[in-house]
C-alpha positions as CSV (number, residue, x, y, z in Angstrom):
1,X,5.0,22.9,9.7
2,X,4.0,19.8,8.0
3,X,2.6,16.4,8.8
4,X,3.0,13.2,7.1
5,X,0.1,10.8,8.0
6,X,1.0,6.9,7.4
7,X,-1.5,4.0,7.8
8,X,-0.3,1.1,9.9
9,X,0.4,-2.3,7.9
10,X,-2.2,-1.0,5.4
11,X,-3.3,-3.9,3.7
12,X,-3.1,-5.8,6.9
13,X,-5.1,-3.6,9.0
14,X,-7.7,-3.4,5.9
15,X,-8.7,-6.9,6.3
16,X,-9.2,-7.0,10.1
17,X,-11.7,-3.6,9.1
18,X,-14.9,-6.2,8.3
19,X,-13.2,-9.0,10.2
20,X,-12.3,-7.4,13.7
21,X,-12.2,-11.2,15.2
22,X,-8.9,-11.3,13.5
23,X,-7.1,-8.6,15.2
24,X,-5.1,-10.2,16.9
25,X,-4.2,-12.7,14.9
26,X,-0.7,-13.4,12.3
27,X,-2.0,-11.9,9.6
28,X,0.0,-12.0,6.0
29,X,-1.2,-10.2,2.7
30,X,0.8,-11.8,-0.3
31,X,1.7,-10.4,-3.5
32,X,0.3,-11.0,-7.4
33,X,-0.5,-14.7,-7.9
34,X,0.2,-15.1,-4.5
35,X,3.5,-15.2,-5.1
36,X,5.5,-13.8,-1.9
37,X,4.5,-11.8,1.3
38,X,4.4,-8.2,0.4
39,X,2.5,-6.7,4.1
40,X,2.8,-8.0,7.7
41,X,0.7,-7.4,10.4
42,X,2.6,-6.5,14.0
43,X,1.9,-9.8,15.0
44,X,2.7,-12.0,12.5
45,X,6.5,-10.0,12.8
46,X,6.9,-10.7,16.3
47,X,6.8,-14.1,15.2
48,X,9.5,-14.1,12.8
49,X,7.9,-13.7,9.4
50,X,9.5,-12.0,7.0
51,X,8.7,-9.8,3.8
52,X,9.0,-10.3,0.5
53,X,9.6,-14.7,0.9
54,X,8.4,-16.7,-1.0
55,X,4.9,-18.1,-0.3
56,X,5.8,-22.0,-0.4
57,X,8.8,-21.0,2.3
58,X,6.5,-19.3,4.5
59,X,4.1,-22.3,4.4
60,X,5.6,-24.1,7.5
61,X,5.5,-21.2,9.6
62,X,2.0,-20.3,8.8
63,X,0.9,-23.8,9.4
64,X,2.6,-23.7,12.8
65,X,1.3,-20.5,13.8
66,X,-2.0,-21.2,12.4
67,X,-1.3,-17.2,10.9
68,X,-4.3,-16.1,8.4
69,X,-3.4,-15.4,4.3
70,X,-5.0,-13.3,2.2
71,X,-4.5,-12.3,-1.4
72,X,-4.2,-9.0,-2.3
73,X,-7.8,-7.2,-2.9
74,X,-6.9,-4.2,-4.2
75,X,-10.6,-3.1,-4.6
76,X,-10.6,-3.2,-0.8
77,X,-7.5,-1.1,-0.2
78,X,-8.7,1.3,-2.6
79,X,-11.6,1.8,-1.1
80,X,-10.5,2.4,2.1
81,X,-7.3,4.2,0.7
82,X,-10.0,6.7,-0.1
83,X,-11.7,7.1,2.7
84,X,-8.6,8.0,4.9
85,X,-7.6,10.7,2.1
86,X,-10.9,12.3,2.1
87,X,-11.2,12.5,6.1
88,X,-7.9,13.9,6.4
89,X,-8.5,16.3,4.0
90,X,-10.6,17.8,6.4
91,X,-8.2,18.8,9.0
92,X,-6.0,20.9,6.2
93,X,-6.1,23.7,3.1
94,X,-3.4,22.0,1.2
95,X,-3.4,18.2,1.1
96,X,-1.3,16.3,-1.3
97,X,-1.9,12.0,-1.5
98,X,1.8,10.7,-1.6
99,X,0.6,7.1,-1.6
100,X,-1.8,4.7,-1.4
101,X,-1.5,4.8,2.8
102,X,0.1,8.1,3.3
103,X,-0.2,11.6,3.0
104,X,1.1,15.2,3.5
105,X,-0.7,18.4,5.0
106,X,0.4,21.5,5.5
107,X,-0.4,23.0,8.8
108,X,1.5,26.3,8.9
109,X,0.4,28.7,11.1
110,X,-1.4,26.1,13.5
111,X,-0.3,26.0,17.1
112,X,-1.0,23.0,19.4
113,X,0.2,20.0,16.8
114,X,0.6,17.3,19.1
115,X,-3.2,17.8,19.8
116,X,-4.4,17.8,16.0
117,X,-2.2,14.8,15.9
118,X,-3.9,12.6,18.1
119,X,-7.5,14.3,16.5
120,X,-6.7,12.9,13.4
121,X,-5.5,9.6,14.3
122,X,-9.1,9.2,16.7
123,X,-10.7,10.8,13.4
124,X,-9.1,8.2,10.6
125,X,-10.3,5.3,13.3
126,X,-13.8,6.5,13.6
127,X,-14.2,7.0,10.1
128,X,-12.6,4.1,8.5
129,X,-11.9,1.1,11.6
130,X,-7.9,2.1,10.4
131,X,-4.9,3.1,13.2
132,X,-2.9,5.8,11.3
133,X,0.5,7.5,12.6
134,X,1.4,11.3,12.4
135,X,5.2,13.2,11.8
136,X,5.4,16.5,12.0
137,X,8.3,18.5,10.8
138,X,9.0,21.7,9.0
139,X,10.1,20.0,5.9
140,X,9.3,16.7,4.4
141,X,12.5,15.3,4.8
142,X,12.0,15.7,8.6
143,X,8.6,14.9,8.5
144,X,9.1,11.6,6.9
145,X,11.8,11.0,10.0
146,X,9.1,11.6,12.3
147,X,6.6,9.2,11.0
148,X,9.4,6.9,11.6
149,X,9.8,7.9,15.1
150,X,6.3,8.2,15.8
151,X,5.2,4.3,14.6
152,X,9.0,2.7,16.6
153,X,8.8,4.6,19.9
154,X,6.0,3.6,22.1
155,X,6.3,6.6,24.3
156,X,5.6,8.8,21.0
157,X,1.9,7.3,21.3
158,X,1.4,7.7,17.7
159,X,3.0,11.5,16.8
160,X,6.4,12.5,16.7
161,X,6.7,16.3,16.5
162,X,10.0,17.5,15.1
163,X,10.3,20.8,16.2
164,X,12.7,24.0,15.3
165,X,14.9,23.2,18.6
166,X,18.3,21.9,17.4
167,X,19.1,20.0,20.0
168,X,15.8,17.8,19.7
169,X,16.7,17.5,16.3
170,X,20.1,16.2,16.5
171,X,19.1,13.7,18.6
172,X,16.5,12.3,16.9
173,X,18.7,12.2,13.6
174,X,22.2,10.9,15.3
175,X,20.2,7.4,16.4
176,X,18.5,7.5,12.7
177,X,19.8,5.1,10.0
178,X,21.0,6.8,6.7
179,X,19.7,4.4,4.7
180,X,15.9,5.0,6.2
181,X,16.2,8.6,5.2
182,X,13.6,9.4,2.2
183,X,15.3,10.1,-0.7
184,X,18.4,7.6,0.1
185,X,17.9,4.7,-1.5
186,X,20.0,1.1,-0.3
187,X,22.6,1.5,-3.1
188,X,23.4,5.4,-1.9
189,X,23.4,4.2,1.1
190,X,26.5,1.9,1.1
191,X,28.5,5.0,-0.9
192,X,27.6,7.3,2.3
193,X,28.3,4.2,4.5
194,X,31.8,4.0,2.6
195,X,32.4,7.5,3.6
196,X,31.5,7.2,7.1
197,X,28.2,8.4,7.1
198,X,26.0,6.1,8.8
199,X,23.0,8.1,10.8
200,X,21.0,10.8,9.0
201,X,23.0,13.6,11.4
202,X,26.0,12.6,10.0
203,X,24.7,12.9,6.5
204,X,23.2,16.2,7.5
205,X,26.6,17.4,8.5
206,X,28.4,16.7,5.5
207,X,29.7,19.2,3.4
208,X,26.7,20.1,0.9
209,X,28.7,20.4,-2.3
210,X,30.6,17.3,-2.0
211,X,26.8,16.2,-1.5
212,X,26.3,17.6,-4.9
213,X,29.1,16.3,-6.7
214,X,29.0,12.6,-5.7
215,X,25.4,12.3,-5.2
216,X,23.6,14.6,-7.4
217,X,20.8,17.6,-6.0
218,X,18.4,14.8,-4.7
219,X,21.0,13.7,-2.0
220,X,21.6,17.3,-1.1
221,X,18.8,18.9,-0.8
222,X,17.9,16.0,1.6
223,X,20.8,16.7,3.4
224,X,19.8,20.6,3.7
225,X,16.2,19.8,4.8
226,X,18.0,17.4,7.6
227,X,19.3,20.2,8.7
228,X,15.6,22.0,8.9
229,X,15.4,23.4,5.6
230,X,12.7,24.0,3.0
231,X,13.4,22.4,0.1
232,X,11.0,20.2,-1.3
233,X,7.7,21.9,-1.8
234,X,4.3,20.4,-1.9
235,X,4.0,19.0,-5.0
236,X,7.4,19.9,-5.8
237,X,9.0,16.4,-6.4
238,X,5.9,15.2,-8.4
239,X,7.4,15.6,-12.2
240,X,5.0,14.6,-14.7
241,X,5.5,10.6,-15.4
242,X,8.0,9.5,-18.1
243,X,6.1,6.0,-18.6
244,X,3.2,3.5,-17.5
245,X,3.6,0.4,-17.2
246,X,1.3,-2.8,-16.7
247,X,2.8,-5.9,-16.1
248,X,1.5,-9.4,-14.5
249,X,1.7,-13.2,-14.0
250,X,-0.9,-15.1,-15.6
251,X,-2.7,-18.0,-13.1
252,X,-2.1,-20.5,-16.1
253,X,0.2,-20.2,-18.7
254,X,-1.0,-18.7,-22.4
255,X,0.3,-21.0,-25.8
256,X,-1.9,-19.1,-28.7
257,X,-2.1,-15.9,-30.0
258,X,-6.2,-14.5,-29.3
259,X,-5.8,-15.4,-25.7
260,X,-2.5,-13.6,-25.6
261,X,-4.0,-10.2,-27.5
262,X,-7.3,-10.5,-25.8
263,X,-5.3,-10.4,-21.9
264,X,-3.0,-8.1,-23.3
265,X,-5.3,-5.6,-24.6
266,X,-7.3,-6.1,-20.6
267,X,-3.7,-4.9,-19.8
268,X,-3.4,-1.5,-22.4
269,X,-6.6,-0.7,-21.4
270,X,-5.5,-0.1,-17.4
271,X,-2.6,1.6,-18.8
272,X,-4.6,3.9,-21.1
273,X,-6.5,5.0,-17.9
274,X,-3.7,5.9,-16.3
275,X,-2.5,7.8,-18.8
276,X,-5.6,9.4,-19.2
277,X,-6.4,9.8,-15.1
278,X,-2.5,11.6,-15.8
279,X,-3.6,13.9,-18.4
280,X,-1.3,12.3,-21.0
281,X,-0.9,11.3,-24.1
282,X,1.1,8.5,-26.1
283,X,2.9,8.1,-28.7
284,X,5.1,4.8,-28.3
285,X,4.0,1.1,-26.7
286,X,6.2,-1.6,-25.7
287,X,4.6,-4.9,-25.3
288,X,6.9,-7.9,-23.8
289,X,5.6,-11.6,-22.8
290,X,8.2,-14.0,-21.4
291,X,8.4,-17.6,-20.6
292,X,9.0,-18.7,-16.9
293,X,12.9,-17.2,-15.7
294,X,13.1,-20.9,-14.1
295,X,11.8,-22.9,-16.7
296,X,15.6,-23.6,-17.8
297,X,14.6,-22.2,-21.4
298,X,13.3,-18.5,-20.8
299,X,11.9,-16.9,-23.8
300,X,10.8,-13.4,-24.4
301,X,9.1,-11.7,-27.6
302,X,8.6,-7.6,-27.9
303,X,7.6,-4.9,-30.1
304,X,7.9,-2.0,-30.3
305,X,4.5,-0.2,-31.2
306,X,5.0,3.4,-32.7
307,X,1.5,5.3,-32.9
308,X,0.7,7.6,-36.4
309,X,0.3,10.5,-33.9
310,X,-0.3,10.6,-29.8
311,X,-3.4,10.0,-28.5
312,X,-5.3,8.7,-25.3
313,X,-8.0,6.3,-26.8
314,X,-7.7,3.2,-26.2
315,X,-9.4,1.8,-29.2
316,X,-6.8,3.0,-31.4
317,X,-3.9,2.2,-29.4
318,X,-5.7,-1.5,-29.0
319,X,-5.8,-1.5,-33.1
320,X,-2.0,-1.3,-33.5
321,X,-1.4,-3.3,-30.2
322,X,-3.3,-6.3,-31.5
323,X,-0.9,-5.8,-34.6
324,X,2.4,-5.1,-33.0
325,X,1.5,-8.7,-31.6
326,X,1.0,-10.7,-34.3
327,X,4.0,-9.1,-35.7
328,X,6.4,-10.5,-33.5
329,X,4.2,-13.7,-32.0
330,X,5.9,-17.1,-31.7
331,X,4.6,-20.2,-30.0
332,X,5.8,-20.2,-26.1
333,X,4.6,-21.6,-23.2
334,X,4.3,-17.6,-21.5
335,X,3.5,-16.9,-18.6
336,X,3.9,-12.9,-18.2
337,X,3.4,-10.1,-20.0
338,X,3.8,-6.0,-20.4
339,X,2.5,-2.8,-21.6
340,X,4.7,0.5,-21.3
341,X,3.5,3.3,-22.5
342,X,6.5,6.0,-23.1
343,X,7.2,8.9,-25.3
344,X,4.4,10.9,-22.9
345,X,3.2,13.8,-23.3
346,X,0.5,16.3,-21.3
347,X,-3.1,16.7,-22.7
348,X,-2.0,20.7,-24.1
349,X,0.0,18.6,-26.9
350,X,-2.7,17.3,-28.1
351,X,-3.9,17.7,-31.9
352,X,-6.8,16.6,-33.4
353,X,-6.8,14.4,-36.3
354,X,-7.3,17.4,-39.3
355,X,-9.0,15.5,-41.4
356,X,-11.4,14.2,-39.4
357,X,-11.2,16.6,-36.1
358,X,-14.9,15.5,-35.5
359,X,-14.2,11.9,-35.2
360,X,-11.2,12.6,-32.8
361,X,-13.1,14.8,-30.9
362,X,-15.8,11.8,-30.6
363,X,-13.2,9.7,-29.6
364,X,-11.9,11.9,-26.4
365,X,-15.7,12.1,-25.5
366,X,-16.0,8.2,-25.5
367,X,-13.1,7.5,-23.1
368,X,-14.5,10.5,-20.6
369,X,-17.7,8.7,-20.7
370,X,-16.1,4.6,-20.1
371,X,-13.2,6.4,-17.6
372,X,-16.5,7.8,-15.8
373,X,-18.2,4.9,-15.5
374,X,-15.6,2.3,-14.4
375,X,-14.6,5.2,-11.7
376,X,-17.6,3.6,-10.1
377,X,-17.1,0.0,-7.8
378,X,-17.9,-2.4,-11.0
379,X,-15.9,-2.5,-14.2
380,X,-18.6,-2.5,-16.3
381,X,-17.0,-1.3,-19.8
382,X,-14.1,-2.9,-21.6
383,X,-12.9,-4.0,-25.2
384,X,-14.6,-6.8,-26.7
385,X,-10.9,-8.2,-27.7
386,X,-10.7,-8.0,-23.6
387,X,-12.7,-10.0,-22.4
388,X,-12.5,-11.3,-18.4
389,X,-10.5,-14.0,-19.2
390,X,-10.4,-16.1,-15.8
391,X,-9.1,-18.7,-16.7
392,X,-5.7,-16.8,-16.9
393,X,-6.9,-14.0,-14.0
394,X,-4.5,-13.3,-11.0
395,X,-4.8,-15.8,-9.0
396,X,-6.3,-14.8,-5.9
397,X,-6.8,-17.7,-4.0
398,X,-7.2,-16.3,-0.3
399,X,-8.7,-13.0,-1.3
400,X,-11.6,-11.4,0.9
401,X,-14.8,-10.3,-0.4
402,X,-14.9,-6.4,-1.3
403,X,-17.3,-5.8,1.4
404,X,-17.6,-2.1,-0.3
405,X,-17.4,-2.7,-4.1
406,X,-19.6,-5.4,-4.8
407,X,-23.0,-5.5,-4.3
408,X,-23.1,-9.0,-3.6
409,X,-20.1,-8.9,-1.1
410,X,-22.0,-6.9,1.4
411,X,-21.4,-7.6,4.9
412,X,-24.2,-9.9,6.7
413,X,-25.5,-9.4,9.8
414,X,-27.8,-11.4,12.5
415,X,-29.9,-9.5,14.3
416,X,-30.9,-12.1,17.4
């Protein structure tokens, strides 16, 4: 069997960790620049707020409710992120991080699940202040179902065990939405809607190689593990990344060509560690800044940067960057821009430089050594072209402290 542990309104519930007087409060967690709500707490949904709106439309509402913002702090939610990986790690041999706030372990052979269940979930809330839900199943389709089941039903108390029995199965399936199903996205959803499938029985019912035909492997193999197959494996689904990309708003817009190749290069270098944190290589990078989609004159400029050979250091990819920019600059009032690294390949590709194999080899060393030290809380190491810019930073304007990356954010207390 498997288990698929998901965090509860994870950014949410990571702010109310130092600030527990909030807890029962509205609480909101917007997007980049503060842009639109991106997390809700379970409060702040029993009073009608919705995802994804747009800051300025939620305003009312918060006022009325007197509901508490914050801007995303990632540092925080990394942090933490962390922490809930490494405890549950504990509890299984094989343990594979499927995102940010959830995660799969494999607990075949173990009897008494229901048990470890609530032992994690007690575990997770010791350790790290965070309330966590657990799925079992013995696939991840069904496992994923489960979650579901576990965080909607009350009576589940937190873990929903999908077991061999059929008819428990069934049951759980026939009352759950297609569309919710992993693997099924919205726009597959209204094609299986169209052909009468609506719950995730139905879909598991359905002829497999029509499945195939219409939908493609993904679909079907979903279908079969519905139906209490096994065929996603751990790490099965993970193929290796076909691009990276880095993209964001700017708090203010940029006119001039430094500032734009100083933030952009800020931006290569997060995607270069990526790449890197990937064991991957380059060859080709896009870069793309755009004017305002509602300024009623949207402008974009792009180039196309094609490397002499692929690499993973930064400083020469920030050489022909800074170029590729210049190349095709033009005077806009922008207020975005890109990096997307594509044309990737795995670290076993890689060839050093044959004229100068010391110099590359150098060069491999120095981004181990900068990757190793910004792995700590403080970014300590960056381009001289990329300077912390904040005048055009994210704007952040109801972020909390990061109580557990910066030194000087440290939690306070008074001892009477």
């Amino acid at each position: 069997m498997y288990a698929l542990v998901d965090c509860v309104s994870f950014y949410a519930s990571c702010e109310t960790v130092f600030r527990p007087d909030l807890r029962d409060s509205p609480i909101l967690v917007m997007s980049n620049n503060d842009g639109c709500c991106v997390t809700l707490n379970e409060k702040a949904k029993a009073l009608g707020f919705q995802k994804f709106k747009p800051f300025y439309q939620l305003k009312p509402l918060i006022d009325h409710h007197q509901a508490i913002v914050f801007s995303s702090n990632y540092e925080l939610y990394g942090w933490l992120s962390k922490q809930v990986m490494e405890t549950l790690a504990t509890f299984a041999s094989d343990h594979e991080v499927y995102s940010i706030d959830e995660s799969w372990l494999d607990f075949t052979g173990h009897s008494d699940l229901r048990a470890t269940g609530h032992e994690m979930i007690a575990t997770v809330q010791q350790h790290t202040g965070l309330a966590t839900r657990v799925g079992f199943g013995s696939n991840k389709t069904l496992c994923k179902v489960a979650s579901v089941v576990a965080k909607r039903v009350k009576a589940a108390n937190g873990v929903c065990c999908i077991d061999d029995d059929g008819t428990q199965r069934r049951t759980i399936l026939e009352r759950f939405p297609v569309g919710q199903v992993w693997g099924v996205g919205s726009k597959t959803a209204v094609k299986l809607n169209a052909l009468g499938i609506h719950s995730a029985l139905e879909l598991a019912d359905y002829d497999k190689d029509s499945l195939r035909a219409q939908f493609g492997i993904t679909v079907e193999r979903t279908a079969r593990e519905l139906n209490g197959q096994k065929c996603f494996n751990f790490y099965e689904d993970v193929v290796e990344q076909q691009q990276i990309i880095v993209s964001r708003s700017y708090a203010k817009p940029i006119y001039y060509l430094k500032p734009l190749q100083s933030i952009t290069i800020g931006y290569l270098e997060k995607a270069m560690a990526k790449l890197r944190a990937n064991n991957q290589i380059v060859r080709h990078i896009t870069f793309t800044a755009s004017t305002s989609r509602f300024s009623g004159n949207y402008q974009s400029i792009q180039n196309v940067i094609t490397l002499p050979t692929h690499t993973s250091d930064t400083l020469t990819a920030a050489r022909f960057v800074s170029m590729g920019i210049e190349q095709c600059y033009r005077r806009h009032k922008f207020v975005r821009s890109m990096v997307c690294l594509t044309g990737l390949r795995g670290n076993e590709y890689y060839q050093a430089d044959l004229l100068e194999p010391e110099q590359s080899n150098a060069s491999r060393e120095l981004m181990k050594v900068i990757d190793a030290i910004n792995a700590g809380n403080q970014k300590n190491i960056f381009l001289a072209r990329s300077p912390k810019l904040t005048q055009w930073d994210m704007k952040r304007e109801f972020k909390s402290p990061e109580y557990t990356t910066n030194w000087g954010d440290l939690p306070r207390i008074k001892c009477s």
